[in-house]
C-alpha positions in Angstrom: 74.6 -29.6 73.9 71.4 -27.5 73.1 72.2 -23.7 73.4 71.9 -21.0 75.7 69.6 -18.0 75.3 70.7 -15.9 77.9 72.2 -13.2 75.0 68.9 -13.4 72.8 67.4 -12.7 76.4 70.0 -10.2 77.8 69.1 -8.0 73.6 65.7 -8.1 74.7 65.2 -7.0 78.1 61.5 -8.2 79.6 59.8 -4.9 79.9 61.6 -2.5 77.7 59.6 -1.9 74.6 57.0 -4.4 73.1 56.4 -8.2 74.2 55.9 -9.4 71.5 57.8 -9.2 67.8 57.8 -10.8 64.4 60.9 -12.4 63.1 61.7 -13.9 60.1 62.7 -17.4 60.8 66.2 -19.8 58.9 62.9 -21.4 57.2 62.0 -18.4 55.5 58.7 -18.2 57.5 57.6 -15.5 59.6 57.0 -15.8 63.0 55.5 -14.2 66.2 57.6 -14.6 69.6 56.8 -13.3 72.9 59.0 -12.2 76.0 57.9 -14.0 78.9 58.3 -13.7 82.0 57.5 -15.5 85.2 59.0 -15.2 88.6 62.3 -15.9 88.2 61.8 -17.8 85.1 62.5 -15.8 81.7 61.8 -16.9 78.3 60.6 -17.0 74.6 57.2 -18.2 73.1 57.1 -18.8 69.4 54.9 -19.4 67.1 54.1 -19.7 63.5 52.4 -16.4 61.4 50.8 -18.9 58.8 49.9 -22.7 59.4 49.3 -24.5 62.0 50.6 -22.1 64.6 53.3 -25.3 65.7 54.8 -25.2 62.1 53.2 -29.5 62.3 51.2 -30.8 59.3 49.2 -33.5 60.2 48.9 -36.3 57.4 50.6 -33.9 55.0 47.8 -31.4 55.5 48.4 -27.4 56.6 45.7 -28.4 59.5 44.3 -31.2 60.6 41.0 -29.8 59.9 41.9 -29.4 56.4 42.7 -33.7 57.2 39.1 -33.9 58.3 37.3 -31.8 55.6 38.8 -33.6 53.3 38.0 -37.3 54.9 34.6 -36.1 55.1 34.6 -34.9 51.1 35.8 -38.4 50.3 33.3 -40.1 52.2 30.9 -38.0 50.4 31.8 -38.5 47.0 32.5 -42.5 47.3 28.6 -42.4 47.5 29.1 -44.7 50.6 25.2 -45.2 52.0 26.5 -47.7 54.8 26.5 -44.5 57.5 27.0 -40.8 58.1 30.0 -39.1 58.5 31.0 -39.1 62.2 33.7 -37.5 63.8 35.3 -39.9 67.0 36.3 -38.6 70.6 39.7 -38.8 69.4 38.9 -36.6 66.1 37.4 -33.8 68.3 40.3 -33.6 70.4 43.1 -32.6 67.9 40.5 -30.3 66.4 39.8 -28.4 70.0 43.4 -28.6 70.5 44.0 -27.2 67.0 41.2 -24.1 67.4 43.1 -23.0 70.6 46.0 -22.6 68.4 44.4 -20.6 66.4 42.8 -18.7 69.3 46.1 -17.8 71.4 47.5 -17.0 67.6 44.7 -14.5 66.9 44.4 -12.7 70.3 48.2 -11.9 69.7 47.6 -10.8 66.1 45.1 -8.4 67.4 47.0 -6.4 69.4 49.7 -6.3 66.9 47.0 -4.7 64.5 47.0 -7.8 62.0 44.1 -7.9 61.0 43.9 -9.5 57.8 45.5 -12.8 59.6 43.0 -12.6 62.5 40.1 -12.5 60.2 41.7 -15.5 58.3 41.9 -17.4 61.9 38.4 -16.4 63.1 37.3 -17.8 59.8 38.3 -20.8 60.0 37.9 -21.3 63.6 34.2 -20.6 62.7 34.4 -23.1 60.3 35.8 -25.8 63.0 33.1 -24.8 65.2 30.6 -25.6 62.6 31.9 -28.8 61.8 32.0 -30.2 65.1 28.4 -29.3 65.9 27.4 -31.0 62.9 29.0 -33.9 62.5 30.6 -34.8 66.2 29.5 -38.4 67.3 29.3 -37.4 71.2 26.9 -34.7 72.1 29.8 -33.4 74.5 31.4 -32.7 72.1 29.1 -31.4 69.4 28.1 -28.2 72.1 31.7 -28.2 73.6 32.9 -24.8 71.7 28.9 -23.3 70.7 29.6 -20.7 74.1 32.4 -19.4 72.2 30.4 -17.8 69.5 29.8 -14.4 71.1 33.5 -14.5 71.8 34.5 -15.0 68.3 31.9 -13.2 66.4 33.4 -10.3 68.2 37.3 -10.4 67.4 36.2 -12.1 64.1 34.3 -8.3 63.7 36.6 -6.3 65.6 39.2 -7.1 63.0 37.2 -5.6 60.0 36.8 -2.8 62.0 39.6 -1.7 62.5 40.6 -2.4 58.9 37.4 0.0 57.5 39.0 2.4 60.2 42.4 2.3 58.7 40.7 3.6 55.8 39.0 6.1 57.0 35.8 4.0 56.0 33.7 5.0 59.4 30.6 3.7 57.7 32.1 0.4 56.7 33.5 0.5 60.3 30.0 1.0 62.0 28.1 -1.8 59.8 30.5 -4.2 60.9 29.3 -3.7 64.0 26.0 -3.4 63.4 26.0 -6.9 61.6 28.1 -8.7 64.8 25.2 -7.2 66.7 22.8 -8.9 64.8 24.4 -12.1 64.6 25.6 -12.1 67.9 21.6 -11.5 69.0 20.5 -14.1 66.3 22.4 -16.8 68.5 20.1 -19.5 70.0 20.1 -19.1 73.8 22.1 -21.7 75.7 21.9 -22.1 79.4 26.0 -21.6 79.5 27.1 -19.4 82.1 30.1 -18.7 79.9 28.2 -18.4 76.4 25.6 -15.5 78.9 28.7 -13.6 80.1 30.7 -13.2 76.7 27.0 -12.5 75.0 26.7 -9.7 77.4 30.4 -8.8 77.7 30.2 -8.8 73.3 27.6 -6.9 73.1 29.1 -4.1 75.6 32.2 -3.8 74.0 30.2 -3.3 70.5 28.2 -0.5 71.4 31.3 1.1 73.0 33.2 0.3 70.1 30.5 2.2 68.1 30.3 5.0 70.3 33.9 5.6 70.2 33.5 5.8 66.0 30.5 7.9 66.4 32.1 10.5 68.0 34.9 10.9 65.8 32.9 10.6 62.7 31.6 14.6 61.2 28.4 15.3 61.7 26.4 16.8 58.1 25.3 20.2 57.9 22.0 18.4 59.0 23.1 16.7 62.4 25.0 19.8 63.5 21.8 22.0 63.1 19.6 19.5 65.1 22.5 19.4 67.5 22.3 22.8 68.1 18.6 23.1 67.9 18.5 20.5 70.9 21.0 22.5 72.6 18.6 25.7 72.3 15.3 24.4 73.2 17.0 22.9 76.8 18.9 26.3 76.9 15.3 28.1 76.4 16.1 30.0 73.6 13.4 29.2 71.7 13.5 31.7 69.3 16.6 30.7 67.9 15.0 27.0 68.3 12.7 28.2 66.2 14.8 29.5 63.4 17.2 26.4 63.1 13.8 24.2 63.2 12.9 26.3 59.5 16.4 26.0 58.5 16.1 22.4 59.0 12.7 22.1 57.5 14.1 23.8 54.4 16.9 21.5 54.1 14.7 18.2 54.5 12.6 20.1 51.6 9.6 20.0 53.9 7.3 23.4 54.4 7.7 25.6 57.2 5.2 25.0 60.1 4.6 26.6 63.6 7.2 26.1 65.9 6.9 23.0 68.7 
């Protein structure tokens, strides 16, 4: 008879502390699981910290993407002329199926700040995405994930953000999120409605992301006395204006000129 979970349910009451919680499984594996609730149906999900988030490995392989990759070195390397790598209907199926895995796997890992394992995830979603543009038989299929890119860029980002924050590396933290910016902008238009809104929606979140760092970050000796020459030129005291304009004239080693 399979067992009853009503104790593990009954030592973790739904809504008392965190929803979700790693555990170290009989395997030796760690895992992620996460108090459900719904209704009057209560619950566990569980999944795998490393792997394929179902603990499976199709054909011997970690992922099934690592199946493909290699099918597709092979094919490669036999020197084979006769035709081009495809990948079938049924192919791109198991690998959607597989990057949503990954996806459910690294949205949870981000709110439990671990990042190193959703940068790992976002990686080689990335990868996945890549592959099935290139090399998908059915042109369905070859766009079906592109309007995710925005999406993923961002957590992808988000993640080695907050690790340079960790350190106390703001500048690490804010070029990270100048370079999502720039990739995210270097993406070629679609006309997606979702691939517009999570461009948009991406984008926001970045700059707010930034401005949060920005104003937690010191200002130098040389910021704070243009902050507070701004702050005396709208306050009309442009004497004082004047004086923190030399000051900052002298530090930028340029000569002193008339006041503007």
């Amino acid at each position: 008879m399979a067992k009853d979970i009503t104790k593990i349910l009954t030592d973790w009451p739904h809504g008392d502390g965190p929803t979700a919680r790693r555990v170290m499984g009989e395997d030796g594996r760690e895992k992620v699981q996460i108090r459900v609730c719904i209704d009057s149906f209560h619950g566990i999900l569980q999944f795998e910290c490393d792997g394929r988030p179902d603990g499976k490995r199709p054909h011997s392989c970690e992922f099934y993407f690592d199946y493909i990759e290699e099918k597709q070195r092979k094919q490669a390397g036999s020197g084979d002329k006769s035709g081009e790598f495809r990948l079938t209907r049924s192919q791109c199926k198991k690998l959607f199926e597989e990057s949503g895995m990954l996806y459910h796997r690294y949205v949870v890992m981000l709110q439990m700040g671990d990042y190193d394992r959703v940068i790992r995830d976002t990686a080689r979603n990335m990868r996945l995405f890549r592959l099935v543009h290139e090399q998908a038989a059915h042109e369905s299929d070859r766009t079906h994930l592109e309007c995710w890119w925005p999406y993923i860029l961002r957590i992808h980002h988000t993640a080695v953000v907050m690790k340079a924050l960790e350190d106390g590396n703001l500048d690490a933290a804010l070029q990270a999120i100048a370079t999502c910016r720039d990739r995210i902008q270097e993406l070629a238009p679609q006309e997606n409605e979702v691939f517009t809104q999570e461009r948009k929606r991406s984008l926001e979140a970045l700059e707010q992301m930034a401005h949060e760092i920005r104003s937690r970050k010191p200002l130098s000796e040389l910021e704070k006395l243009e902050k507070e020459k701004r702050e005396a030129i709208q306050a009309q005291r442009y004497e004082e204006a004047a004086r923190l304009r030399d000051k900052i004239n002298t530090l930028k080693g340029r000569p002193e000129g008339p006041s503007k």
